[in-house]
Each structure stands twice: as C-alpha cells, then as structure tokens.
DRENKE-711865 format. One record per residue (C-alpha): x, y, z; residue in one letter. Coordinates in nm, 3 decimals, padded with zeros to 5 digits. Layout:
N
<rec x="X" y="Y" z="Z" rest="a"/>
...
REM end
This chain:
96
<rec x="10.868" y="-08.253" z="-04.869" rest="x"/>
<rec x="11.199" y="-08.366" z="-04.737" rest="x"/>
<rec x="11.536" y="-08.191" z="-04.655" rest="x"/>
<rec x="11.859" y="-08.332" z="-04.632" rest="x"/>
<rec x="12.128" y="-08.132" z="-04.443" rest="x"/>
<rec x="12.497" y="-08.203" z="-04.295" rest="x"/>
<rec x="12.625" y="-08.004" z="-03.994" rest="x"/>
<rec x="13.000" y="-08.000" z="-03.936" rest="x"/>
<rec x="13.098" y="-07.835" z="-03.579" rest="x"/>
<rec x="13.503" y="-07.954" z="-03.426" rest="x"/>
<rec x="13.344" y="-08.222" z="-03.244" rest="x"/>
<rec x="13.103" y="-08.396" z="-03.453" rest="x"/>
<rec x="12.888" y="-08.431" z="-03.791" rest="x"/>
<rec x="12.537" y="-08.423" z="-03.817" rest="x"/>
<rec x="12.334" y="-08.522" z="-04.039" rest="x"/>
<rec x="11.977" y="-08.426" z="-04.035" rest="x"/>
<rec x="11.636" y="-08.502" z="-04.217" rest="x"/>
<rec x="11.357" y="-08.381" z="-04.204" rest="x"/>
<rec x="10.971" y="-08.363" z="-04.313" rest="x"/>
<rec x="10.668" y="-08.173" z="-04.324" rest="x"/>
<rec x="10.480" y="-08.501" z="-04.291" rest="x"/>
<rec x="10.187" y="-08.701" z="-04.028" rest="x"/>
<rec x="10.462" y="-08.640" z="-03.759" rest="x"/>
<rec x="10.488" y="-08.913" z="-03.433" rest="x"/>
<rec x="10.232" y="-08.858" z="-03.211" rest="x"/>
<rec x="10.437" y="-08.879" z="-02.839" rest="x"/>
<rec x="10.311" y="-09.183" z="-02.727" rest="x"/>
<rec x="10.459" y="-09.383" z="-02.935" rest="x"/>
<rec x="10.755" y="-09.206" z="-02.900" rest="x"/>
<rec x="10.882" y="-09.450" z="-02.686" rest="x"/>
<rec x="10.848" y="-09.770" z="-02.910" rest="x"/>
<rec x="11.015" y="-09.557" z="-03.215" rest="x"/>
<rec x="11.350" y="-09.739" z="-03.167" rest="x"/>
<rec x="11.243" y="-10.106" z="-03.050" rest="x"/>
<rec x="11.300" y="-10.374" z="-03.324" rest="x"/>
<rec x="11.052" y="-10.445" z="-03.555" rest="x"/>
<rec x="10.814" y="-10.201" z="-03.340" rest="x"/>
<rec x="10.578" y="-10.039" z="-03.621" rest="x"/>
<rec x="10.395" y="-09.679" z="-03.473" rest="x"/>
<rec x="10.003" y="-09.714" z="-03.518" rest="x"/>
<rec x="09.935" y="-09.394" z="-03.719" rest="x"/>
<rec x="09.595" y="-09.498" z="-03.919" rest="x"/>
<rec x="09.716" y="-09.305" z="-04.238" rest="x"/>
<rec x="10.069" y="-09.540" z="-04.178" rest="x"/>
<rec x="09.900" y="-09.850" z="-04.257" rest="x"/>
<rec x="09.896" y="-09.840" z="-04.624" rest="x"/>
<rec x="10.269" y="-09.816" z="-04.586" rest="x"/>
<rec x="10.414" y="-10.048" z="-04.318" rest="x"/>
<rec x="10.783" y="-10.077" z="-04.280" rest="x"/>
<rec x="10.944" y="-10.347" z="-04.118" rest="x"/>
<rec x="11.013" y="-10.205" z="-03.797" rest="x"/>
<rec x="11.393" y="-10.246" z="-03.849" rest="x"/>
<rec x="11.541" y="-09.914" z="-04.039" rest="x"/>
<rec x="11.540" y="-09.685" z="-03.717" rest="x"/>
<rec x="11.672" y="-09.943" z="-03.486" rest="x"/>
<rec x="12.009" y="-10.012" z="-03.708" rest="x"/>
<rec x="12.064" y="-09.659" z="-03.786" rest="x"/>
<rec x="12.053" y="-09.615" z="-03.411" rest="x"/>
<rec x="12.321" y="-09.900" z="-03.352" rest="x"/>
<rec x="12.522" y="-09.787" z="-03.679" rest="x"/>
<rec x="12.571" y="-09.413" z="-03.489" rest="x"/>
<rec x="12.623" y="-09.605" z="-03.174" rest="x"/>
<rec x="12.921" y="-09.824" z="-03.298" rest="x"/>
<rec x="13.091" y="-09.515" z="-03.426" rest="x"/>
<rec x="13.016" y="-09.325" z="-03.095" rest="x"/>
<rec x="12.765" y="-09.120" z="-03.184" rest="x"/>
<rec x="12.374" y="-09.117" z="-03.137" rest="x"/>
<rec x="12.045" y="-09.033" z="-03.319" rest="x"/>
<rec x="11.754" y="-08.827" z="-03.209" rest="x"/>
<rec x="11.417" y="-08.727" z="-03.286" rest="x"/>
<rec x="11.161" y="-08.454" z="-03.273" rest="x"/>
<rec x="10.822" y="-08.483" z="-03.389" rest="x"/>
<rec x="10.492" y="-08.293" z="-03.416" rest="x"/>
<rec x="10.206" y="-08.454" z="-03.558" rest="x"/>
<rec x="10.065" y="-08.277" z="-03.848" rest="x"/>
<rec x="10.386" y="-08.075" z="-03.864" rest="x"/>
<rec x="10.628" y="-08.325" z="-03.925" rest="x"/>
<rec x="10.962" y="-08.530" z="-03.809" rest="x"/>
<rec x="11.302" y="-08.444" z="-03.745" rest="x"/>
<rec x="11.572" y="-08.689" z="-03.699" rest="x"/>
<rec x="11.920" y="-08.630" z="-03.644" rest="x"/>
<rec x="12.239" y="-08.857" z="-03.671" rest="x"/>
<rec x="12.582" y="-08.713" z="-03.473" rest="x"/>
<rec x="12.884" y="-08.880" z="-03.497" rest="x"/>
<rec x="13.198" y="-08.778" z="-03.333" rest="x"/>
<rec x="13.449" y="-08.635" z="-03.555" rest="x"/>
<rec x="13.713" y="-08.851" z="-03.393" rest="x"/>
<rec x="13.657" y="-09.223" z="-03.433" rest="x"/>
<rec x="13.597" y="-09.339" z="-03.070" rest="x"/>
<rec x="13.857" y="-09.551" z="-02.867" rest="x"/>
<rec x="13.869" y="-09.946" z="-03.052" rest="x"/>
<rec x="13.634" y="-09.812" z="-03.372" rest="x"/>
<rec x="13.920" y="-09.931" z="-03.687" rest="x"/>
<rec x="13.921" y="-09.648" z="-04.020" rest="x"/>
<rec x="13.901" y="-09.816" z="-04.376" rest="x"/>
<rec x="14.114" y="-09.600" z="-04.563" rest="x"/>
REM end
C-alpha cells in the first residue's frame, strides 16, 4: 500500500510517499540516486526500472531549490520526500 501526502509549512511544500513495501536495504543506499544505478534486491528483479526516475526527480527539486530524501527499512518499507521552497529561488522564472 501507498500514501500520498502534501505538507505546507511558510517555508516550503512537501510532498511525501510512502510504502509498506521490500524497503532499501542501507547499502545500497548510497547508489539510490546515481543514474541508471538499479538496487540489487532479489525480489526487484522481476521489475527493473531504468535507473533514471530517482535521479531526475532529484535534479527537478534541485532546479527549484529544493531537495529529496529518503528513509528506508527493509521489510517495512520506503519513505521519500520532495521539499521545495515556497519562494522560487534567486534566477528560477514562474509560468503563470
């Protein structure tokens, strides 16, 4: 099962999923965020991603001065978290 859920504080947004999944097991931690890096989790390899989803959602928050995190238990599941500033940083442009 997955959860969906949007934080607003005055500084920032976050946006957080989670799941009650295989979880990350901590040493590949690390490698999470590398492009096309794939984790080795043996009941992952019937469903192999490219390796590229984490590392542009990482860039996306960067551009708009923000950041994403993760925390992860394996057999409990993953929790990642997007925050971006509610303030576009200095040189970002708005589309209105």
């Amino acid at each position: 099962m997955a959860a969906i859920t949007a934080v607003a504080t005055p500084a920032a947004i976050q946006f957080i999923v989670e799941d009650n999944g295989i979880g990350i097991p901590a040493d590949q931690m690390p490698i999470l965020f590398e492009t096309f890096a794939q984790i080795d989790i043996p009941q992952n390899r019937t469903l192999r991603g490219t390796g590229l989803g984490l590392p542009i959602s990482r860039d996306l928050a960067r551009l708009h001065g923000g950041f994403i995190s993760v925390e992860s238990a394996v057999g409990q599941g993953s929790k990642f978290t997007v925050t971006l500033p509610r303030n576009l940083r200095e040189g970002a442009s708005s589309h209105e």
